[in-house]
N, CA, C and O atoms as a GROMACS GRO file, in nm:
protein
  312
    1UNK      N    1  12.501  10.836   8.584
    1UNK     CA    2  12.498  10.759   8.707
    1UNK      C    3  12.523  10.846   8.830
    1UNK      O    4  12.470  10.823   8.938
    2UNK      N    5  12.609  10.952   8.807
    2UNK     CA    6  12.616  11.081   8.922
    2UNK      C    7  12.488  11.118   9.008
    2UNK      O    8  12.472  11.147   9.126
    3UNK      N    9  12.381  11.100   8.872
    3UNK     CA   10  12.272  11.200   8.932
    3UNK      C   11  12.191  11.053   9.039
    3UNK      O   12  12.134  11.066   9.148
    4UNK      N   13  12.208  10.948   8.976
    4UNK     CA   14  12.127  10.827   9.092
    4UNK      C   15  12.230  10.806   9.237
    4UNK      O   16  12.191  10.770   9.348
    5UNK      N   17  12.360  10.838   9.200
    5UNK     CA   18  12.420  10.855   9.340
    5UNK      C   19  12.428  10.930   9.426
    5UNK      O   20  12.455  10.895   9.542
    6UNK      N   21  12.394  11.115   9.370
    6UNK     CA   22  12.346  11.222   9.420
    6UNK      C   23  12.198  11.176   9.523
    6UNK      O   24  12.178  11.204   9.641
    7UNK      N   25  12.099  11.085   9.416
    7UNK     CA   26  11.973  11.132   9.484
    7UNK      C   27  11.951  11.008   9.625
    7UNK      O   28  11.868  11.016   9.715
    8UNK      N   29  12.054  10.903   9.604
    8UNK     CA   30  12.068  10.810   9.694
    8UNK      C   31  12.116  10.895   9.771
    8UNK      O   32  12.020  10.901   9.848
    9UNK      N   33  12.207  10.986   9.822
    9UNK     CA   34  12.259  11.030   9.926
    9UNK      C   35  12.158  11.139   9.977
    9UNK      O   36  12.118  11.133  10.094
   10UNK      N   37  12.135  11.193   9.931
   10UNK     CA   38  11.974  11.281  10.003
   10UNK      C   39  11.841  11.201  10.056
   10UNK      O   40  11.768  11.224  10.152
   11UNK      N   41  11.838  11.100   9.959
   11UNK     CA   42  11.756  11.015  10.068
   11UNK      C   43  11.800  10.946  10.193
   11UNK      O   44  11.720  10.908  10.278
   12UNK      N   45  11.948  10.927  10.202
   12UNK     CA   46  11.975  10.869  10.297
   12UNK      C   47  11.998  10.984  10.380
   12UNK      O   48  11.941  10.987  10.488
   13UNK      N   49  12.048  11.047  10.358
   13UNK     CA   50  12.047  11.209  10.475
   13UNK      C   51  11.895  11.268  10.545
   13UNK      O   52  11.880  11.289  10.666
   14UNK      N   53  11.787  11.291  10.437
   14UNK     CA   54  11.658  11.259  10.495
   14UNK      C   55  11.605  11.179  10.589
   14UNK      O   56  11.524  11.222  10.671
   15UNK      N   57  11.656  11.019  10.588
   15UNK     CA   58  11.593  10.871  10.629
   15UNK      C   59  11.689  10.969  10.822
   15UNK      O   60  11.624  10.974  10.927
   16UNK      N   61  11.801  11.013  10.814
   16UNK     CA   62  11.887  10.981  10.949
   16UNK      C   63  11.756  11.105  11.039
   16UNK      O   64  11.686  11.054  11.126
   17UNK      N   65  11.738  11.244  11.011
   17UNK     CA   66  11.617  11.226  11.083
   17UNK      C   67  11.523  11.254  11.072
   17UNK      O   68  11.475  11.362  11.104
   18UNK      N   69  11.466  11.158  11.021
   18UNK     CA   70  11.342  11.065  11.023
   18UNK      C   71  11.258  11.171  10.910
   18UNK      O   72  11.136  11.154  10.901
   19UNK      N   73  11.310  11.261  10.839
   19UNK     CA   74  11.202  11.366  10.731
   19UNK      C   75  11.228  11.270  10.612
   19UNK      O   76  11.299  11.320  10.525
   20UNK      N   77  11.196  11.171  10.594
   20UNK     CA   78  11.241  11.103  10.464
   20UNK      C   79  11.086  11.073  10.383
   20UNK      O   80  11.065  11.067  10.262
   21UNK      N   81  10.972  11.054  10.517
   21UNK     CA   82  10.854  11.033  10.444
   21UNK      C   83  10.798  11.180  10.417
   21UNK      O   84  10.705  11.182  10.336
   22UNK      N   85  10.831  11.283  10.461
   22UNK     CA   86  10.759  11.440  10.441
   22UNK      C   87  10.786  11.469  10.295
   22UNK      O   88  10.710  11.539  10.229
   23UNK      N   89  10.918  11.402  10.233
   23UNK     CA   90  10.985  11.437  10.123
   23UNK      C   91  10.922  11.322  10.015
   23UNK      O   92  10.912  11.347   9.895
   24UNK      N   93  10.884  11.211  10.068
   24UNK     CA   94  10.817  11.145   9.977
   24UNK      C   95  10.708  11.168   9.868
   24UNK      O   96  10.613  11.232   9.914
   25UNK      N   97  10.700  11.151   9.799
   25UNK     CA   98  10.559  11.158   9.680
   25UNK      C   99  10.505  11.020   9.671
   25UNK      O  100  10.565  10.917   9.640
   26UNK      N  101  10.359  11.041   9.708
   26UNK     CA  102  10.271  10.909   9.706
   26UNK      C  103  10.126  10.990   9.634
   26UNK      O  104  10.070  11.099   9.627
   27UNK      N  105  10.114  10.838   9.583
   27UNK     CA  106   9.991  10.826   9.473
   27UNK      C  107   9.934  10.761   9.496
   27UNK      O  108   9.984  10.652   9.520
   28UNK      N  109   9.789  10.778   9.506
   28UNK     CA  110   9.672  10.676   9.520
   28UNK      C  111   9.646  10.567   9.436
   28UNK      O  112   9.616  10.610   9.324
   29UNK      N  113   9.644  10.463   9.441
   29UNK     CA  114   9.587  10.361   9.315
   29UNK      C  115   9.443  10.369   9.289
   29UNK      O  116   9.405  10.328   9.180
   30UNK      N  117   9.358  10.413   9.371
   30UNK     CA  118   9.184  10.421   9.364
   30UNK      C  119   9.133  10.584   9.280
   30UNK      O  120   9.020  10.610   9.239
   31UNK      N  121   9.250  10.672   9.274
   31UNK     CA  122   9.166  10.788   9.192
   31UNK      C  123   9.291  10.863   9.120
   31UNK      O  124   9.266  10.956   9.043
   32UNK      N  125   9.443  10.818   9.149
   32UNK     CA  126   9.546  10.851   9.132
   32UNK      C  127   9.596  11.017   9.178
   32UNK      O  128   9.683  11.073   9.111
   33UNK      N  129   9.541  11.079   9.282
   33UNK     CA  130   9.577  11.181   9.348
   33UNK      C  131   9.696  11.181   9.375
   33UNK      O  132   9.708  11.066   9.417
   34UNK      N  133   9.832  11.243   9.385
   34UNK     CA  134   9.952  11.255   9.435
   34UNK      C  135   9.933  11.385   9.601
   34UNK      O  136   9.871  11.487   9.632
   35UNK      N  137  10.008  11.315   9.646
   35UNK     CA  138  10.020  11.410   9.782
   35UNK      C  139  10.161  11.402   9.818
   35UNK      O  140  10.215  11.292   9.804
   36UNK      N  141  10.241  11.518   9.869
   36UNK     CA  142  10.369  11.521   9.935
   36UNK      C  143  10.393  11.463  10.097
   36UNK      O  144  10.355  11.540  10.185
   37UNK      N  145  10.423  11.400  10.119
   37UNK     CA  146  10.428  11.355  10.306
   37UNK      C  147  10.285  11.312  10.376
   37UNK      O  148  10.260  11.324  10.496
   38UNK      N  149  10.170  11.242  10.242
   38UNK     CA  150  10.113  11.204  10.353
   38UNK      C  151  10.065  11.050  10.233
   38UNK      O  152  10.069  11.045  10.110
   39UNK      N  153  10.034  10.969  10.313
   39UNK     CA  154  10.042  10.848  10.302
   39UNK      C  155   9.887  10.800  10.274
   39UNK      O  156   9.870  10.684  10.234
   40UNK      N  157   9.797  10.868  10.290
   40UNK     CA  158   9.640  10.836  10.285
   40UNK      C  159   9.594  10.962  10.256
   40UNK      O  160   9.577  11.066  10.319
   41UNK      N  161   9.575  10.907  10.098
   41UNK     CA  162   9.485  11.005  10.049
   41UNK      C  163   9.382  11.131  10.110
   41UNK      O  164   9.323  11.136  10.218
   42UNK      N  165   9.386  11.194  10.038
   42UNK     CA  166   9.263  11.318  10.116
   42UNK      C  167   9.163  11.326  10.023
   42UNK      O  168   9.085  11.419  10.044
   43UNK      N  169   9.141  11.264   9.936
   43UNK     CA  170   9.029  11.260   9.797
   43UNK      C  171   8.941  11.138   9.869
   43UNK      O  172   8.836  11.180   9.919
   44UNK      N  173   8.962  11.014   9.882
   44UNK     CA  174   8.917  10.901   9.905
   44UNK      C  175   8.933  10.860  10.025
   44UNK      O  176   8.831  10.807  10.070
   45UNK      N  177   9.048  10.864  10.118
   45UNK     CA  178   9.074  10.792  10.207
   45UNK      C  179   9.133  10.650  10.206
   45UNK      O  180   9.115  10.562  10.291
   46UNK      N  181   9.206  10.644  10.097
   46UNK     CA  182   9.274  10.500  10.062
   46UNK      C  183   9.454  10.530  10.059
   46UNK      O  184   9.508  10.622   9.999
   47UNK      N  185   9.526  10.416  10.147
   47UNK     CA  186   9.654  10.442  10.158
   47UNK      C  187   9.674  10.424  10.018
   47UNK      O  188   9.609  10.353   9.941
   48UNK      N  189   9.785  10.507   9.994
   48UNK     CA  190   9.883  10.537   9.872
   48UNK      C  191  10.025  10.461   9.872
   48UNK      O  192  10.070  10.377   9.949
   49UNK      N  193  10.072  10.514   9.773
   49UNK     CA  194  10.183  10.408   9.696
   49UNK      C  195  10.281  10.505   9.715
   49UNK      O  196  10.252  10.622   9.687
   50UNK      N  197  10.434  10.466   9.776
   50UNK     CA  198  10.529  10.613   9.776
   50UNK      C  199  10.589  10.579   9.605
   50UNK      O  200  10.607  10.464   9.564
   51UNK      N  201  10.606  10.667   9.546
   51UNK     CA  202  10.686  10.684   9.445
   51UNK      C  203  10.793  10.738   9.444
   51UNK      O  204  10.837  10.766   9.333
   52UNK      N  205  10.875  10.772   9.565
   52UNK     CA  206  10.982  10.815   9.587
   52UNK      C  207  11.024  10.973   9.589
   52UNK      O  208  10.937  11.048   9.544
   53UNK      N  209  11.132  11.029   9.631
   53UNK     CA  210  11.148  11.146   9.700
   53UNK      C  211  11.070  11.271   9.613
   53UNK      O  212  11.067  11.240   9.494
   54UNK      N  213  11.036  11.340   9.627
   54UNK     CA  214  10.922  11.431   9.561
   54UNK      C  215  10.914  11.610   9.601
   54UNK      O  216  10.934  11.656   9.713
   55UNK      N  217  10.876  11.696   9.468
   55UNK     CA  218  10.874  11.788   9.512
   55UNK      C  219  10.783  11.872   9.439
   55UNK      O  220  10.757  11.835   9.325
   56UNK      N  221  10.721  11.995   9.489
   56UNK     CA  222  10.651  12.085   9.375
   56UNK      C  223  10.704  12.172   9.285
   56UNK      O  224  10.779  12.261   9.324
   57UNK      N  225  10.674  12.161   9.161
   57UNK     CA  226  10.769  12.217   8.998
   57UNK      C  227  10.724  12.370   9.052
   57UNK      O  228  10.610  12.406   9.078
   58UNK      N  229  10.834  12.441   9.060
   58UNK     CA  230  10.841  12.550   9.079
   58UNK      C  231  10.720  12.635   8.987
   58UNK      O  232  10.640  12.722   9.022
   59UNK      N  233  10.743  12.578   8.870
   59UNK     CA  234  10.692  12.636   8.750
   59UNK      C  235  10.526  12.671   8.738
   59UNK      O  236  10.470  12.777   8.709
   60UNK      N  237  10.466  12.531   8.774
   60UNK     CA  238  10.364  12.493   8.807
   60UNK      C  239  10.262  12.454   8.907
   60UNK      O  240  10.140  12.463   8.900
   61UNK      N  241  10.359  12.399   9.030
   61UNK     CA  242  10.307  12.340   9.117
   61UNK      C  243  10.302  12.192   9.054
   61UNK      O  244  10.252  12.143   9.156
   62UNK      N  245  10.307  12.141   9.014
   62UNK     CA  246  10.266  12.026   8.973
   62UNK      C  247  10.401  11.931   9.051
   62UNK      O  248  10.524  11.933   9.047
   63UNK      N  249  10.275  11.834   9.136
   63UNK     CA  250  10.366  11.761   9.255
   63UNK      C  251  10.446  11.610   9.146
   63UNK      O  252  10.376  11.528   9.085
   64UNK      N  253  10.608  11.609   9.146
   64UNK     CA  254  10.690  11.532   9.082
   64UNK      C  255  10.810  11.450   9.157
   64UNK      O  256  10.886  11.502   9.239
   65UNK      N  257  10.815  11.349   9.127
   65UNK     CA  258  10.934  11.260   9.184
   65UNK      C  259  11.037  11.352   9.112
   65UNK      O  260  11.037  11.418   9.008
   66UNK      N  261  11.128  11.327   9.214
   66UNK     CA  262  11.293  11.397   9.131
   66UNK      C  263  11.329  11.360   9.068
   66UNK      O  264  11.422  11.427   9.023
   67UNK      N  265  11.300  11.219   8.992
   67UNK     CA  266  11.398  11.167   8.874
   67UNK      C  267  11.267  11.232   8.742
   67UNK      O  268  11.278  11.237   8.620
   68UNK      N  269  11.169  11.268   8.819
   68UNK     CA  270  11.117  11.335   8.622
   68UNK      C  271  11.132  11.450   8.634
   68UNK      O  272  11.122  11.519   8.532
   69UNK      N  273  11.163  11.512   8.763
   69UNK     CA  274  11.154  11.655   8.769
   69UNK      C  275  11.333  11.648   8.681
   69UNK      O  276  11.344  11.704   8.572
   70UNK      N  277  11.416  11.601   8.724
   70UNK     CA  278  11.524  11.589   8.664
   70UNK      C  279  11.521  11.511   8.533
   70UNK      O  280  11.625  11.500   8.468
   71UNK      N  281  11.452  11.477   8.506
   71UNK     CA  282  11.471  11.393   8.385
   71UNK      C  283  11.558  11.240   8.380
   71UNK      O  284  11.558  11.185   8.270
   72UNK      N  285  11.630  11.173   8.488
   72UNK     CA  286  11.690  11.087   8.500
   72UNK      C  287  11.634  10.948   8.586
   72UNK      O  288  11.571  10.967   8.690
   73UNK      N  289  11.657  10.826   8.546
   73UNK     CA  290  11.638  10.698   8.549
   73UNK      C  291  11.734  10.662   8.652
   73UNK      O  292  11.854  10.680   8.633
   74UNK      N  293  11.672  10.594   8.795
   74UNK     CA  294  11.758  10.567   8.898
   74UNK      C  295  11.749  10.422   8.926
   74UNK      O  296  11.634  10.382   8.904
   75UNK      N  297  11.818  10.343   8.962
   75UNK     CA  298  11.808  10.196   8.955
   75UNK      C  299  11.747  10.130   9.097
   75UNK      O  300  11.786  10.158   9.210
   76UNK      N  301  11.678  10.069   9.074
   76UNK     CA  302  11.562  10.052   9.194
   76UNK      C  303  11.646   9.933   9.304
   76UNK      O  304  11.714   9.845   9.251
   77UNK      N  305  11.635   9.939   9.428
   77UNK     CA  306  11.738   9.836   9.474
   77UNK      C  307  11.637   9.748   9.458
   77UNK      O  308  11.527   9.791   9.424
   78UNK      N  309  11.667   9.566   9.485
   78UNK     CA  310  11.668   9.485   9.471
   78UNK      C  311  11.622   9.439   9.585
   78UNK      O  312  11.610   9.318   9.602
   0.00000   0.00000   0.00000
C-alpha cells in the first residue's frame, strides 16, 4: 500500500504546477498507440484515454504507466 501512497503523492506534486498531463500516458482506443503528454494521437488523430502517470522503460523505451513499470496495483478513486 506504500507504493499507491508514494505514487498518489507525485501525482499530486505534478497536478500543483500544472506538469501532471506531460507525465501522463495516454492510449488511443482507434489503433491503440501510447504517447507521453499528448492527448491526440499522432497515428490517427483521435483523442486518447489517460492511463495514468507514465514513463519510458529505460531498458527499452517502451512507453509504461508506473504501476506496471513497478509492478504494483493502485486503487482507483471513486
Amino acid at each position: 500500500m506504500k507504493a499507491a501512497a508514494d505514487l498518489a503523492s507525485v501525482r499530486q506534486l505534478l497536478a500543483q504546477p500544472g506538469q501532471l498531463e506531460a507525465h501522463t500516458l495516454f492510449e488511443c482506443s482507434g489503433c491503440g498507440e501510447r504517447q507521453l503528454g499528448q492527448r491526440r494521437c499522432e497515428a490517427c488523430g483521435s483523442f486518447c484515454r489517460a492511463l495514468g502517470l507514465g514513463a519510458a522503460c529505460t531498458e527499452c523505451g517502451e512507453l509504461l504507466i508506473l504501476t506496471e513499470l513497478f509492478d504494483v496495483e493502485v486503487p482507483q478513486p471513486n
